[in-house]
N, C-alpha and C positions, 0 to 999 in steps of 0.2 A: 573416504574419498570426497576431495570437496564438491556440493552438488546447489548451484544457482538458479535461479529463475529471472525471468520477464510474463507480469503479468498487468497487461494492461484489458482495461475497461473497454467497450466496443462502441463506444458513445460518438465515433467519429476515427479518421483514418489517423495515420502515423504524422505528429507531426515533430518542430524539433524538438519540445518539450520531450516528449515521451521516449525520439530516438536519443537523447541525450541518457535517458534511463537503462533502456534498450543496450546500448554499448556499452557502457560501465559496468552493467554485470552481465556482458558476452566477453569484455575484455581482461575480468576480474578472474573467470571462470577456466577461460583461455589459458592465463598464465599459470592457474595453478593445477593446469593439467585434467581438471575438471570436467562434467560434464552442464550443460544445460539446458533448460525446460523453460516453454513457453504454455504459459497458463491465462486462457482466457476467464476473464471475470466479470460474465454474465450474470447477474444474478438479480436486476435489477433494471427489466423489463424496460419502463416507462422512458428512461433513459438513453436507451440502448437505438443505435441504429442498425437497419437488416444488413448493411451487407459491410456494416465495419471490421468484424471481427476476419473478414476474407482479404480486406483491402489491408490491414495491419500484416498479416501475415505473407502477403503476397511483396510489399512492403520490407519485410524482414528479410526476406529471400533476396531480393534485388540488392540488397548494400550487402549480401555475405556474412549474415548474423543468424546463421543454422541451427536448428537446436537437434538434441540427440535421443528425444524419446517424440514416440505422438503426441499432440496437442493437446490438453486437458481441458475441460470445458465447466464451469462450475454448475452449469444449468444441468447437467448431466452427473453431478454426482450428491445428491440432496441427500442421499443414504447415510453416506458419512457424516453429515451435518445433524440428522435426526441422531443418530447414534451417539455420538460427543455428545447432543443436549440430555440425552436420556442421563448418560455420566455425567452429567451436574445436577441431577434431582438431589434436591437437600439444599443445593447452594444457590438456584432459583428462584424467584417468588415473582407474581402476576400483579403485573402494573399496569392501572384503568386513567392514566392521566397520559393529556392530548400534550403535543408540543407545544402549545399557545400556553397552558395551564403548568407546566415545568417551565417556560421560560418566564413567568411571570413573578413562580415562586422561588425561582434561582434569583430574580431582579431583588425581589423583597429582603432575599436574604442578603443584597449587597455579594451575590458570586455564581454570575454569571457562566451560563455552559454548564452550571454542576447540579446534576439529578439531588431535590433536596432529600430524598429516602420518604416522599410521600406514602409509599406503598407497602413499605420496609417491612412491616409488623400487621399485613395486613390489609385485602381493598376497603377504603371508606364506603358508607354504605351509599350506594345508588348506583355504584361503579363497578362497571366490569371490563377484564382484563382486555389491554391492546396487545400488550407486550409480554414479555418474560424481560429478566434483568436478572445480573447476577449479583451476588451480595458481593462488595468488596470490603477490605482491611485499611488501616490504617498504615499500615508497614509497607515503607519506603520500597519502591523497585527500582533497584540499580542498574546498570548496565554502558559499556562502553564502547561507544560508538567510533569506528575506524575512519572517519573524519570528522565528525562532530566531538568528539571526546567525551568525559563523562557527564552522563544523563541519570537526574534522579526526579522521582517523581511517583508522588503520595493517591493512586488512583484514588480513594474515596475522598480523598481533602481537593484535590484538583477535575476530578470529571465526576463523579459519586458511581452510585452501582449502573452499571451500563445495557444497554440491549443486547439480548444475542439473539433474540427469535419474535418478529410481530404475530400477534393474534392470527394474521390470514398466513402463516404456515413460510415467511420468508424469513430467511436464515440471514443476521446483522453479516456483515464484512468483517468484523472483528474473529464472529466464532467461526467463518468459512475458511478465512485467511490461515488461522493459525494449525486449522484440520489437513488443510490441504498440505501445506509446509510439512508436518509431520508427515503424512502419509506418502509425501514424493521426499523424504530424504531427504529436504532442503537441509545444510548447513551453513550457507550462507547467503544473507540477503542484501541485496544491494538494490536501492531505488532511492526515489525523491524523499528530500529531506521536509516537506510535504506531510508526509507520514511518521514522521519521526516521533510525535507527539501523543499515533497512536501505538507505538511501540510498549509502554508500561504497558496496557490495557491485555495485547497478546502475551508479554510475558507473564501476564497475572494467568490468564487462562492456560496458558502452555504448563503451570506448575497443577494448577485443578488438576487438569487433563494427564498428568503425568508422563506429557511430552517433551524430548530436549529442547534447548531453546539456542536458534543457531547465531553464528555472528554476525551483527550487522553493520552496515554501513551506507549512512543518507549522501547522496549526491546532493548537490546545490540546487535549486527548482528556480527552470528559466522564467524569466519573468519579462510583461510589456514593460513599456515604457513607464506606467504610472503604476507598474508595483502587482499588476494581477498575474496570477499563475497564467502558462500557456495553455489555450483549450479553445475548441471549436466555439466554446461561446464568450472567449475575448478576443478573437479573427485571430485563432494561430493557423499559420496556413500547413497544409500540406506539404509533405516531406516530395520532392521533386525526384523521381528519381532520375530523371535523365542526369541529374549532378550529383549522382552519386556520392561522385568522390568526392567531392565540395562540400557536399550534406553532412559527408565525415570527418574532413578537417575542421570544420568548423566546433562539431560537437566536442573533438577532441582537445580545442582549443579551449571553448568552456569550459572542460577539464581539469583545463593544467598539464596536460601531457604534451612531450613535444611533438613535432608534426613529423609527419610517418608517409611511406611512399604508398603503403598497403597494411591492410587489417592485419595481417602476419607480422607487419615491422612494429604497427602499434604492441598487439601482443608482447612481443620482446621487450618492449619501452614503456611496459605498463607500471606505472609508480601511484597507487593510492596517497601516497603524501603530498603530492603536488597536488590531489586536488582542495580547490579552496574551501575553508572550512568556515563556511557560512550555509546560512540556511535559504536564500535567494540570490541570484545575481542576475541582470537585464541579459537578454538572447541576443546575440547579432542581428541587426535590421527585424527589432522589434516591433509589431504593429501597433501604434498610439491609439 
């Protein structure tokens, strides 16, 4: 049975970015008879606003984007996360370099973004561990994306071994995401294309872990005027609801789908191929 999610960050309230993510996989879910789950992804304190994750959800309820199990919380489920990292002992090793000190030896190397395996074989002496990181392969991860089409992509040649756990006991986004996903059933993902680039990264760990890996598919990520993702700290504004329905033609528009009297007619007229398969596109009445 197919089984979706919406799990957005509590770093500030619904706006269209995020309702644009929000629909696509309520309406991807919808049509195929599906069930769907909203997963908050708390995990990362400093970030986080108190009373987002209420206003999101309160939010969801108003445009008629129900989900069908209780609310998952990831601050609440740390257990599962300890447990997955214990099942990578072997494929782990403790890395004692700052981000200043990786990004400087990624510059040197002429490849930027990618962890040089400073730690690889071992901390150098004076250093002690920040992180954990997991060793990766050289071996191409494939996979094909339901509007992006096919994705391939060398984790140790393009990102190197990655974080799954920092020294003070917070579990990376990568190893939580793909824990959680397994454990709710997800079989298909749908969100911002945004993400998409960490999609090899979880399918590396979903094979560790000996978890299926479900189908995905990146929505286009709205974007201002001069090219930034939408987000409380590029002025995206808050999702109105008194316009409802406005809020949702619009998204739907972004889309590619035709425009619908109600959520129920979009359902019916829900076509993944119409949406554009690009990896940004500008939002209606973008803020500059």
């Amino acid at each position: 049975m197919y089984a979706g999610r919406f799990a957005p960050s509590p770093t500030g309230p619904l706006h269209f970015g995020s309702l644009v993510a929000a629909l696509a996989s309520w309406l991807d879910a919808r049509a195929a008879s599906g069930r769907w789950q909203v997963r908050i992804e708390d995990l990362d304190p400093p970030r986080e606003q108190p009373r987002a994750a209420g206003q999101i959800l309160r939010a969801l309820e108003s445009l008629g984007l129900e989900w069908d199990r209780p609310v998952a919380y990831q601050s609440r489920r740390r257990m599962l996360y300890r447990d997955a990292l214990e099942r990578l002992t072997g494929k782990t090793y403790a890395c004692g370099c700052s981000r200043k000190e990786v990004a400087d030896s990624a510059l040197a190397m002429n490849a930027a973004g990618v962890y040089p395996g400073t730690c690889r074989n071992g901390l150098p002496a004076g250093k002690t561990s920040r992180a954990l990181r997991v060793r990766t392969t050289a071996e191409p991860i494939c996979f094909v994306d339901r509007v992006q089409g096919k994705i391939e992509q060398s984790v140790e040649r393009d990102v190197g071994d990655f974080i799954v756990c920092r020294a003070d006991g917070q579990f990376a986004y990568q190893l939580a995401v793909v824990v959680d996903d397994a454990e709710q059933g997800i079989t298909d993902v749908v969100r911002g294309a945004d993400l998409l680039d960490s999609t090899a990264r979880q399918i590396y760990l979903q094979r560790l872990l000996g978890y299926p890996t479900p189908r995905y598919l990146h929505v286009p990520v709205a974007v201002n005027a001069v090219g930034e993702k939408l987000s409380k700290q590029a002025g995206a504004r808050a999702i109105e609801l008194t316009g409802a329905k406005d809020q949702l033609r619009t998204a739907l528009a972004f889309l590619g789908q035709p425009e619908a009297a109600n959520l129920r007619e979009a359902v019916r007229s829900w076509d993944p191929g119409l949406i554009p398969a690009r990896r940004m596109v500008t939002a209606p009445d973008a803020p500059e």
